[in-house]
N, C-alpha and C positions, 0 to 999 in steps of 0.2 A: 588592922591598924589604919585611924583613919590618914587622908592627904592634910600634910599640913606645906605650909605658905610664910616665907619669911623673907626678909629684908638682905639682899647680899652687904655683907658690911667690907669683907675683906675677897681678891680673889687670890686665891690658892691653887692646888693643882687640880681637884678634885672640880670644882668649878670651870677649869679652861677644858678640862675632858669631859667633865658632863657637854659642856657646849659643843666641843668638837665633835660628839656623837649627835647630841639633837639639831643642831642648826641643817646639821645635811640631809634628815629626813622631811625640812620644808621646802630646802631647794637644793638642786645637784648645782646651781651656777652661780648662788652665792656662799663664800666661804664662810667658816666660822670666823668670827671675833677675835684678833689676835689678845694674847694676855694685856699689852699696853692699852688696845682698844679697851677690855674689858674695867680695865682698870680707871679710864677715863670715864666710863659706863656708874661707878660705882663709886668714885669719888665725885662726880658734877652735885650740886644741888639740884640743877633742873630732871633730873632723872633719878631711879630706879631699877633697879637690878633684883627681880622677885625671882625665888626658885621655888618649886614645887615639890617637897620631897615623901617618898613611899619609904617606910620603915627605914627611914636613914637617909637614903640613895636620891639622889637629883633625877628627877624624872619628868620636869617640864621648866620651861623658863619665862618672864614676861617682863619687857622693859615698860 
Protein backbone atom coordinates (compact mmCIF):
# COMPACT_ATOMS: atom_id res chain seq x y z
CA UNK A 1 0.00 0.00 0.00
CA UNK A 2 1.32 3.02 -1.10
CA UNK A 3 2.26 6.52 1.50
CA UNK A 4 -0.34 8.75 1.15
CA UNK A 5 -0.28 12.74 2.33
CA UNK A 6 -3.22 14.81 3.44
CA UNK A 7 -4.22 18.01 4.92
CA UNK A 8 -4.82 17.86 8.89
CA UNK A 9 -8.31 19.45 8.98
CA UNK A 10 -9.33 18.50 12.55
CA UNK A 11 -6.91 17.45 15.68
CA UNK A 12 -8.14 14.47 17.47
CA UNK A 13 -6.48 12.04 19.64
CA UNK A 14 -4.94 9.98 17.23
CA UNK A 15 -3.11 13.08 15.81
CA UNK A 16 -1.79 14.39 19.36
CA UNK A 17 -0.26 10.62 19.84
CA UNK A 18 0.89 10.26 16.49
CA UNK A 19 2.88 13.47 17.35
CA UNK A 20 3.68 12.58 20.86
CA UNK A 21 5.61 9.55 19.36
CA UNK A 22 7.40 11.19 16.34
CA UNK A 23 8.35 14.75 17.51
CA UNK A 24 10.62 12.78 20.21
CA UNK A 25 12.37 10.74 17.70
CA UNK A 26 13.82 14.29 16.08
CA UNK A 27 14.72 15.76 19.34
CA UNK A 28 14.95 14.47 23.13
CA UNK A 29 14.86 18.49 24.22
CA UNK A 30 12.03 19.65 22.28
CA UNK A 31 8.64 18.49 23.30
CA UNK A 32 5.83 17.46 21.46
CA UNK A 33 3.04 20.05 20.32
CA UNK A 34 0.56 20.47 23.08
CA UNK A 35 -3.23 19.69 21.67
CA UNK A 36 -3.93 23.61 21.95
CA UNK A 37 -0.67 24.15 20.18
CA UNK A 38 -1.69 21.79 17.49
CA UNK A 39 -4.85 23.11 17.10
CA UNK A 40 -3.44 26.64 16.54
CA UNK A 41 -1.15 24.66 13.85
CA UNK A 42 -4.36 23.59 12.02
CA UNK A 43 -6.73 26.22 12.34
CA UNK A 44 -4.08 29.53 11.15
CA UNK A 45 -4.36 30.15 7.43
CA UNK A 46 -0.63 30.81 7.39
CA UNK A 47 0.03 27.09 8.01
CA UNK A 48 -0.27 23.58 7.45
CA UNK A 49 -0.44 20.48 9.26
CA UNK A 50 0.40 17.45 6.54
CA UNK A 51 0.40 13.75 7.97
CA UNK A 52 1.97 11.01 6.18
CA UNK A 53 0.05 7.92 6.53
CA UNK A 54 0.99 4.00 5.99
CA UNK A 55 -2.18 1.69 5.52
CA UNK A 56 -4.18 4.00 7.83
CA UNK A 57 -1.61 4.82 10.64
CA UNK A 58 0.33 8.47 10.93
CA UNK A 59 3.67 7.79 10.26
CA UNK A 60 5.35 11.21 9.53
CA UNK A 61 4.33 14.78 9.79
CA UNK A 62 5.17 18.13 8.04
CA UNK A 63 4.24 21.80 8.98
Amino acid sequence: MPVTVEIAKVVDDEVVAALNTLIPQLSSSNPPPTREQLQKIVSSDATLLLLARLDGRIIGSLT
